[in-house]
PDB file as gemmi writes it, atoms N, CA and C in Angstrom:
CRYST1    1.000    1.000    1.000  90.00  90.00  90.00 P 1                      
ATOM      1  N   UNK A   1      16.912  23.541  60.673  1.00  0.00           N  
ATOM      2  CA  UNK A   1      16.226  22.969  61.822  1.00  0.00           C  
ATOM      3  C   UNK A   1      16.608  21.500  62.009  1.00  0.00           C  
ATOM      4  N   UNK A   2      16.396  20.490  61.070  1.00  0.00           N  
ATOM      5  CA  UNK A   2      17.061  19.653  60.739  1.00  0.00           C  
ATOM      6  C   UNK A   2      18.436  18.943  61.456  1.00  0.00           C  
ATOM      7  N   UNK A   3      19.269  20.202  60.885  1.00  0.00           N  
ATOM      8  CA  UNK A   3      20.794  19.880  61.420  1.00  0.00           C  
ATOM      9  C   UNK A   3      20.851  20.154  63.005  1.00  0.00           C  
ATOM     10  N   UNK A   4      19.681  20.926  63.528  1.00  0.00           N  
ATOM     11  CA  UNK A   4      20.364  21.274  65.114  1.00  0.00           C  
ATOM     12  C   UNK A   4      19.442  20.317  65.936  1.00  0.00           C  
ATOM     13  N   UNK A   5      18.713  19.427  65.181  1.00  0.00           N  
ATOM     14  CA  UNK A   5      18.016  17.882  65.665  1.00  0.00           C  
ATOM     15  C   UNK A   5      19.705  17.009  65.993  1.00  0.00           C  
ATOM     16  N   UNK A   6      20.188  17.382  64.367  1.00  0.00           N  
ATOM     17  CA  UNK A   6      20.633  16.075  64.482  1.00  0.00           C  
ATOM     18  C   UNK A   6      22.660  16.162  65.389  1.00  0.00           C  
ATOM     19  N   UNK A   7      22.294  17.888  65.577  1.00  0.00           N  
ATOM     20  CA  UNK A   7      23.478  18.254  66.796  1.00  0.00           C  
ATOM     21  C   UNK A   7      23.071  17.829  67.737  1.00  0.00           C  
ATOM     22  N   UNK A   8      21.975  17.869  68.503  1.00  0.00           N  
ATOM     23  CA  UNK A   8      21.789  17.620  69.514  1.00  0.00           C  
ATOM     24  C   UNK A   8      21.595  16.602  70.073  1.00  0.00           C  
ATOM     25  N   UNK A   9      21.380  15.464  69.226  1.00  0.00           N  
ATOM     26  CA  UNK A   9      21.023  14.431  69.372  1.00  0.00           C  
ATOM     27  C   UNK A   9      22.646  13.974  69.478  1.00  0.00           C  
ATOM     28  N   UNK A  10      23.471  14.394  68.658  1.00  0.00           N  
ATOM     29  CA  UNK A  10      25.209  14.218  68.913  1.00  0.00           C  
ATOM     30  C   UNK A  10      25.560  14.191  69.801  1.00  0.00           C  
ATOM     31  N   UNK A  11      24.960  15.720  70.544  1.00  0.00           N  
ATOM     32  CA  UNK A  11      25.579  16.066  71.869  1.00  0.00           C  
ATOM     33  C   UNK A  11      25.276  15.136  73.123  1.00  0.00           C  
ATOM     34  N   UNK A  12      23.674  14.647  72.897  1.00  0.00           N  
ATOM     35  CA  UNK A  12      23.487  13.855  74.028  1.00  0.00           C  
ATOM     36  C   UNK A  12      24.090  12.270  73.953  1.00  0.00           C  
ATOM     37  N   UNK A  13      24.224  11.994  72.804  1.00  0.00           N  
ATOM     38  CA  UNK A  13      25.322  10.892  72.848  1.00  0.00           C  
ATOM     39  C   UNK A  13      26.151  10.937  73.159  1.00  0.00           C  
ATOM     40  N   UNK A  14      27.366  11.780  73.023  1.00  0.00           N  
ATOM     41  CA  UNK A  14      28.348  12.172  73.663  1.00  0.00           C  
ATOM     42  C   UNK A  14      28.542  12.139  75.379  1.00  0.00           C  
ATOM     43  N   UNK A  15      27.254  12.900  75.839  1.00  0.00           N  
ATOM     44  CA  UNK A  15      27.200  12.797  76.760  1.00  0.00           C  
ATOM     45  C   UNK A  15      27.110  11.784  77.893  1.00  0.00           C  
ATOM     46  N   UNK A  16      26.580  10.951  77.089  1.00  0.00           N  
ATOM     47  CA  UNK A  16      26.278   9.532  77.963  1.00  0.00           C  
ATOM     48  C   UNK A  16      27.131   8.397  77.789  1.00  0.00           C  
ATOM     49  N   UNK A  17      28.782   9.229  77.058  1.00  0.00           N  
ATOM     50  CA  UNK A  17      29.828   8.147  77.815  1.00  0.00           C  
ATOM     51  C   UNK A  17      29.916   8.506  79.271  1.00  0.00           C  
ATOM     52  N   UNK A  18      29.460   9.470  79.586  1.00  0.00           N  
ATOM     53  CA  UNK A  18      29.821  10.037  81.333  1.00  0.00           C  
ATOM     54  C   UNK A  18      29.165   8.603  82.178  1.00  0.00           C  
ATOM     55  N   UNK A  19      28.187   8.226  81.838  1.00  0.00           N  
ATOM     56  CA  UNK A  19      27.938   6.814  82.139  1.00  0.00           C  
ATOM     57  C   UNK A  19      28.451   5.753  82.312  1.00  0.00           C  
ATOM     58  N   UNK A  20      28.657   5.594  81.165  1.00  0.00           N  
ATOM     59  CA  UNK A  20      29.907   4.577  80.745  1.00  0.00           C  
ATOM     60  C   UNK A  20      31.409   4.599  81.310  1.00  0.00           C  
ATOM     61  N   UNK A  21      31.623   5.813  81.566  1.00  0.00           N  
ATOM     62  CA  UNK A  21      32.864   6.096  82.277  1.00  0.00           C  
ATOM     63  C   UNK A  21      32.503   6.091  83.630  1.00  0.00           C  
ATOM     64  N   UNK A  22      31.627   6.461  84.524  1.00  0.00           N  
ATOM     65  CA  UNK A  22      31.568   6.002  85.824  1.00  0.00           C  
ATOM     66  C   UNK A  22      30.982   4.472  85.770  1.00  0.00           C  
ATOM     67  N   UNK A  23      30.781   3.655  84.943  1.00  0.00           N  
ATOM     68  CA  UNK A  23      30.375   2.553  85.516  1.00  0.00           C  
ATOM     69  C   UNK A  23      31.275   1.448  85.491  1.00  0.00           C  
ATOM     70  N   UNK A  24      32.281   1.720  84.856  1.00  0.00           N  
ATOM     71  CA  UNK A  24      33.458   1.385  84.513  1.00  0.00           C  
ATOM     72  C   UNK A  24      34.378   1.714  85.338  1.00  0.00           C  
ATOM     73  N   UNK A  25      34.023   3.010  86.106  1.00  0.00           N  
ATOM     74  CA  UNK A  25      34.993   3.154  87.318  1.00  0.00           C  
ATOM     75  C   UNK A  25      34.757   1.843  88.129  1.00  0.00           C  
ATOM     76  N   UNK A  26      33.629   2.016  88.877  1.00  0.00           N  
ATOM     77  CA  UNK A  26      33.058   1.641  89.817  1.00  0.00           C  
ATOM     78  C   UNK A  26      33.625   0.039  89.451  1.00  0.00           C  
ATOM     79  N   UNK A  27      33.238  -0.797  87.997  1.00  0.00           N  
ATOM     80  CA  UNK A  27      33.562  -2.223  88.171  1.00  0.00           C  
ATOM     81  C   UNK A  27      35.303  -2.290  88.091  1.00  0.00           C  
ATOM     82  N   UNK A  28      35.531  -1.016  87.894  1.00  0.00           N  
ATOM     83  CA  UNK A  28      37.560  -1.531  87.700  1.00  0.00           C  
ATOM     84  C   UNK A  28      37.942  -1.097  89.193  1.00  0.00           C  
ATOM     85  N   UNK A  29      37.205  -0.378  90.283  1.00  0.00           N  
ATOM     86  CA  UNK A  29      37.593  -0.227  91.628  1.00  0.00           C  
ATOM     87  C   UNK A  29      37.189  -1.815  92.573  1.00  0.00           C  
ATOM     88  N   UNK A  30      35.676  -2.230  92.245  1.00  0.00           N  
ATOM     89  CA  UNK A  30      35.214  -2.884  92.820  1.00  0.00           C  
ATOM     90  C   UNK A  30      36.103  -4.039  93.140  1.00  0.00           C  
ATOM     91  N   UNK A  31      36.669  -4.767  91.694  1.00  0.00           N  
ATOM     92  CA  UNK A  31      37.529  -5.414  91.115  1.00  0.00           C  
ATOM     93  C   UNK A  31      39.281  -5.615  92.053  1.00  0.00           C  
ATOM     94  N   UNK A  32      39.698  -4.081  92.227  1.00  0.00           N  
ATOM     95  CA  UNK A  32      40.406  -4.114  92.616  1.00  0.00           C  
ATOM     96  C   UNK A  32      40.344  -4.004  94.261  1.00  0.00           C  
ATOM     97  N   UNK A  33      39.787  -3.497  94.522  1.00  0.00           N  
ATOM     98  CA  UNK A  33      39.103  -3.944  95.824  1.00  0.00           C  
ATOM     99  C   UNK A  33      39.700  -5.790  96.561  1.00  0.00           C  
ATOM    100  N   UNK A  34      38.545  -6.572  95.165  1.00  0.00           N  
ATOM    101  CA  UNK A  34      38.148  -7.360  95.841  1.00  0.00           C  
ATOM    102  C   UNK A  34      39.715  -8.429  95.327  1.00  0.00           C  
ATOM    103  N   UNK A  35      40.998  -7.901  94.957  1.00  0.00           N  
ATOM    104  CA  UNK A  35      41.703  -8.198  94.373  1.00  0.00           C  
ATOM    105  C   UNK A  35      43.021  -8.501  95.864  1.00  0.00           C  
ATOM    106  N   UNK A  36      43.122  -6.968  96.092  1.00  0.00           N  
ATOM    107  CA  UNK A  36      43.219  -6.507  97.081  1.00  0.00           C  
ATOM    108  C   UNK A  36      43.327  -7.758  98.326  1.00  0.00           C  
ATOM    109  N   UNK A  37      41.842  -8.129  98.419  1.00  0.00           N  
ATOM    110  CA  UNK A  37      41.478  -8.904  99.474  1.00  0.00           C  
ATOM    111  C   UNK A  37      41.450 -10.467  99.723  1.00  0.00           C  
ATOM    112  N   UNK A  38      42.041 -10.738  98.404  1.00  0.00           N  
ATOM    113  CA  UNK A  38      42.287 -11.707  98.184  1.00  0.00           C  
ATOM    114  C   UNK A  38      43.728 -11.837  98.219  1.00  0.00           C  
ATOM    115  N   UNK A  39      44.705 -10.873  97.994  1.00  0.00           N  
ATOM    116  CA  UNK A  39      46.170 -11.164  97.662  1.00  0.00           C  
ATOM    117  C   UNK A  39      46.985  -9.770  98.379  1.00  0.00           C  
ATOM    118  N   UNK A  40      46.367  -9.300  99.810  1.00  0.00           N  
ATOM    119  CA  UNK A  40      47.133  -7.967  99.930  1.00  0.00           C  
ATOM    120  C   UNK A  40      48.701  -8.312 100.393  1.00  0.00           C  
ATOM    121  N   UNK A  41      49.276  -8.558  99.177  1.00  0.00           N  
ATOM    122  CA  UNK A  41      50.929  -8.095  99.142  1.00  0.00           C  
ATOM    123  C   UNK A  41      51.059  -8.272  98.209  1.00  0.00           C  
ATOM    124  N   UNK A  42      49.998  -8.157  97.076  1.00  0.00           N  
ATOM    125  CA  UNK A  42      49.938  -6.987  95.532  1.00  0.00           C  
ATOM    126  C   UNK A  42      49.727  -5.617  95.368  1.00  0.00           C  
ATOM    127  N   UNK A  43      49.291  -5.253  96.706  1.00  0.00           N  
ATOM    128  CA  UNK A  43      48.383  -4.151  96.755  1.00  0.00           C  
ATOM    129  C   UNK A  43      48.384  -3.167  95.964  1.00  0.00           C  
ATOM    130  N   UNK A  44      50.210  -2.632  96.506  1.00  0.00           N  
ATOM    131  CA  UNK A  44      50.949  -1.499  95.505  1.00  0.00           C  
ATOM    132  C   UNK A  44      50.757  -2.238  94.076  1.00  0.00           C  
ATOM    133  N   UNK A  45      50.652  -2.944  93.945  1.00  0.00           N  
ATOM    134  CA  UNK A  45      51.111  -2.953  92.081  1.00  0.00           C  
ATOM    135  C   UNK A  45      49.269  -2.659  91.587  1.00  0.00           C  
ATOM    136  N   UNK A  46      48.603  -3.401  92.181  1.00  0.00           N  
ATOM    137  CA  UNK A  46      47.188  -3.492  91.888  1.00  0.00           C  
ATOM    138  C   UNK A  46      46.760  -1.855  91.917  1.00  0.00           C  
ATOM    139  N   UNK A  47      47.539  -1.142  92.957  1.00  0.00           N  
ATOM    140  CA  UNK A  47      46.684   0.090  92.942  1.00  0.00           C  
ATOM    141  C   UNK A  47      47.073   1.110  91.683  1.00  0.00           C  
ATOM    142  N   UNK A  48      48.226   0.799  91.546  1.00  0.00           N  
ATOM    143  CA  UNK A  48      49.126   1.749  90.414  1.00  0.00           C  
ATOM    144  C   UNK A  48      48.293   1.178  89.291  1.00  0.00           C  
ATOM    145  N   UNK A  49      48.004  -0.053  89.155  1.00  0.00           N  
ATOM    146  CA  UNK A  49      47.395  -0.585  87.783  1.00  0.00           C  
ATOM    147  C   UNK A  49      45.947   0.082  87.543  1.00  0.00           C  
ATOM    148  N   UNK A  50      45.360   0.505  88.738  1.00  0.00           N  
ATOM    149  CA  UNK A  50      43.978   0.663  89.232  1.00  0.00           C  
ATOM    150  C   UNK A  50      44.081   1.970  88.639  1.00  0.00           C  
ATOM    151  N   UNK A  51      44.764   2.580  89.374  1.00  0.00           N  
ATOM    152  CA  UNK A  51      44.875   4.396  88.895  1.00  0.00           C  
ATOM    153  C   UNK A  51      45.281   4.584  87.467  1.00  0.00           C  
ATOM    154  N   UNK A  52      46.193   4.190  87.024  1.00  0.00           N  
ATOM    155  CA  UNK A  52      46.112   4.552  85.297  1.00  0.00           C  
ATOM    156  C   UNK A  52      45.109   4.184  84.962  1.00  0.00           C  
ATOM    157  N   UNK A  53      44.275   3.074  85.047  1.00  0.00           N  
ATOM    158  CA  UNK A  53      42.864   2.825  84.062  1.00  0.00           C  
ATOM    159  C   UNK A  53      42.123   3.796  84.407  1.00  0.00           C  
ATOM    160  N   UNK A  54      42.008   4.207  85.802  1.00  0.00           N  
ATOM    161  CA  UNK A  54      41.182   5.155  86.647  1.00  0.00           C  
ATOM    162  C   UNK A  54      41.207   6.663  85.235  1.00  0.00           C  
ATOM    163  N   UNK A  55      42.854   6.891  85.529  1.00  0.00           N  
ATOM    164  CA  UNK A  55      42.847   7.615  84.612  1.00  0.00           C  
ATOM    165  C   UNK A  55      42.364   7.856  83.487  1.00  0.00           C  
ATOM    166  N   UNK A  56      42.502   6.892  82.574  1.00  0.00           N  
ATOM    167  CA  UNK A  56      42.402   6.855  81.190  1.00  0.00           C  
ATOM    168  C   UNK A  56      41.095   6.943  81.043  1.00  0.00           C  
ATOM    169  N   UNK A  57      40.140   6.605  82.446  1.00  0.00           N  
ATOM    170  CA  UNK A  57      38.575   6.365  82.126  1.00  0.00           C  
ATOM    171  C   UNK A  57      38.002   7.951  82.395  1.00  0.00           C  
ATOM    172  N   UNK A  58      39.147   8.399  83.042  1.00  0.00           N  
ATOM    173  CA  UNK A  58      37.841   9.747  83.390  1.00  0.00           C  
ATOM    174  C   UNK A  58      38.908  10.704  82.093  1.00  0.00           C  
ATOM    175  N   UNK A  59      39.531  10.643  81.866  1.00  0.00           N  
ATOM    176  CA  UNK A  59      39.964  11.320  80.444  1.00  0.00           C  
ATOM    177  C   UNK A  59      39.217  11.252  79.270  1.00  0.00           C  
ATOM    178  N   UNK A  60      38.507  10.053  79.258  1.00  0.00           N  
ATOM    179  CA  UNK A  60      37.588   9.300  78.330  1.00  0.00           C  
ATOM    180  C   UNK A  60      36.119  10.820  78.411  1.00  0.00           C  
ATOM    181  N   UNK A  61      36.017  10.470  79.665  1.00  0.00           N  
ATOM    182  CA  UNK A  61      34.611  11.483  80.250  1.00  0.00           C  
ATOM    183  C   UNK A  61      34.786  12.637  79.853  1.00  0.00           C  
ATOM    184  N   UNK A  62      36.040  13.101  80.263  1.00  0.00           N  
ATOM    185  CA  UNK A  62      36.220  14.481  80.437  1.00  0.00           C  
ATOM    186  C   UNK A  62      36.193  14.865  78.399  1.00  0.00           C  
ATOM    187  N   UNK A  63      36.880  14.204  77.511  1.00  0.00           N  
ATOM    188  CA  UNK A  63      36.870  14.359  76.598  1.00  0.00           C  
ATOM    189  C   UNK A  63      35.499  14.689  75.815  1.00  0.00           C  
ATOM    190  N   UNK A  64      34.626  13.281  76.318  1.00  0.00           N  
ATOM    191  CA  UNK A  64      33.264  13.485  75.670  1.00  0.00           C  
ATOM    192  C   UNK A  64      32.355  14.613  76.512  1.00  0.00           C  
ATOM    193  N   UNK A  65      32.875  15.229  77.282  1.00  0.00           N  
ATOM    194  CA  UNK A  65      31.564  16.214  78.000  1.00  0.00           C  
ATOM    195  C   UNK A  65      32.060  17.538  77.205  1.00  0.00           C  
ATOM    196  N   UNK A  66      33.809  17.496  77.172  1.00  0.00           N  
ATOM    197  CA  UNK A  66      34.107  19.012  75.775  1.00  0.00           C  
ATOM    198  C   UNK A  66      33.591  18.462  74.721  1.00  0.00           C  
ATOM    199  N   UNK A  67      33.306  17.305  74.226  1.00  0.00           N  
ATOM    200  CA  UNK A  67      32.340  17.118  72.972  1.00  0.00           C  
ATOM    201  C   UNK A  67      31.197  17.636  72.661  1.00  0.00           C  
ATOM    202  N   UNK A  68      30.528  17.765  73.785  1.00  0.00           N  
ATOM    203  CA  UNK A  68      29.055  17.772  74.241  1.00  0.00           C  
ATOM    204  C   UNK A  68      28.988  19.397  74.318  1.00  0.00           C  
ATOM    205  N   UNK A  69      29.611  20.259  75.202  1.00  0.00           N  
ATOM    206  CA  UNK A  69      29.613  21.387  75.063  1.00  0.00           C  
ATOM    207  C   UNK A  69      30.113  22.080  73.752  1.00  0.00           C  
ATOM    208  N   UNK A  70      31.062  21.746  73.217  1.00  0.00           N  
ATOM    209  CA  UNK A  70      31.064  22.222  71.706  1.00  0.00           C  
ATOM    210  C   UNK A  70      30.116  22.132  70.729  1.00  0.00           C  
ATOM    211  N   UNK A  71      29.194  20.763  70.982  1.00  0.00           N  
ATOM    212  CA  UNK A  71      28.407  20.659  70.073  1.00  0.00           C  
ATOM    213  C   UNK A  71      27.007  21.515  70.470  1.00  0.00           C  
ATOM    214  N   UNK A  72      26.359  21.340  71.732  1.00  0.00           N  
ATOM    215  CA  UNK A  72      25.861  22.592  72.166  1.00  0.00           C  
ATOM    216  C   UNK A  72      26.142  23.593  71.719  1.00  0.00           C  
ATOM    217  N   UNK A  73      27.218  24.648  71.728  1.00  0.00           N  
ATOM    218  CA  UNK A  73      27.645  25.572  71.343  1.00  0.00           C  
ATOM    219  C   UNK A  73      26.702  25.951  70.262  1.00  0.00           C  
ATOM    220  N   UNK A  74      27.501  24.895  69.536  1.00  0.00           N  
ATOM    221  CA  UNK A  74      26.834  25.035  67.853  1.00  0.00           C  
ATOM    222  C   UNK A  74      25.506  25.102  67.633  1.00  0.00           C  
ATOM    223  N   UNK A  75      24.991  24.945  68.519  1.00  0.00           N  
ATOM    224  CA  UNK A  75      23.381  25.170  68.553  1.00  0.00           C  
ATOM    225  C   UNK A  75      22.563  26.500  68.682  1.00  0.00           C  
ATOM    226  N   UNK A  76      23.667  26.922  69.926  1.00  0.00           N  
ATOM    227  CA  UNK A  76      23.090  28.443  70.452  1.00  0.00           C  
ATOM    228  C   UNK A  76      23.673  29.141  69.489  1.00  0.00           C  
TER     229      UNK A  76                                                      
END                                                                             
């Protein structure tokens, strides 16, 4: 009983990089946005820079939510 406290309590940690990963979107878009608007004839380089982090952040998410469901798993 014990151990599926202390799964679950895993799992919902896990879960709440999904947080962390959209809020992190939002300040690395905002950012570039306001980057953008300050210097548009960076644009292209700013956006390419924008989208790999973009990337790497929702890879981040996507990783910890198969965390989260595996560890679930282990419960049921």
């Amino acid at each position: 009983m014990f151990c599926m406290a202390i799964i679950a309590i895993a799992a919902a940690i896990a879960s709440l990089t999904g947080i962390g990963a959209a809020l992190g979107m939002s300040h690395a878009t905002s950012k570039a946005v306001e980057s953008i608007a300050r210097q548009p004839e960076a644009a292209g380089k700013i956006s390419s820079s924008l989208m790999f982090g973009l990337i790497m952040m929702e890879t981040c998410a996507i990783y910890s939510l198969f965390v989260a469901i595996l560890l679930i798993g282990k419960i049921a």
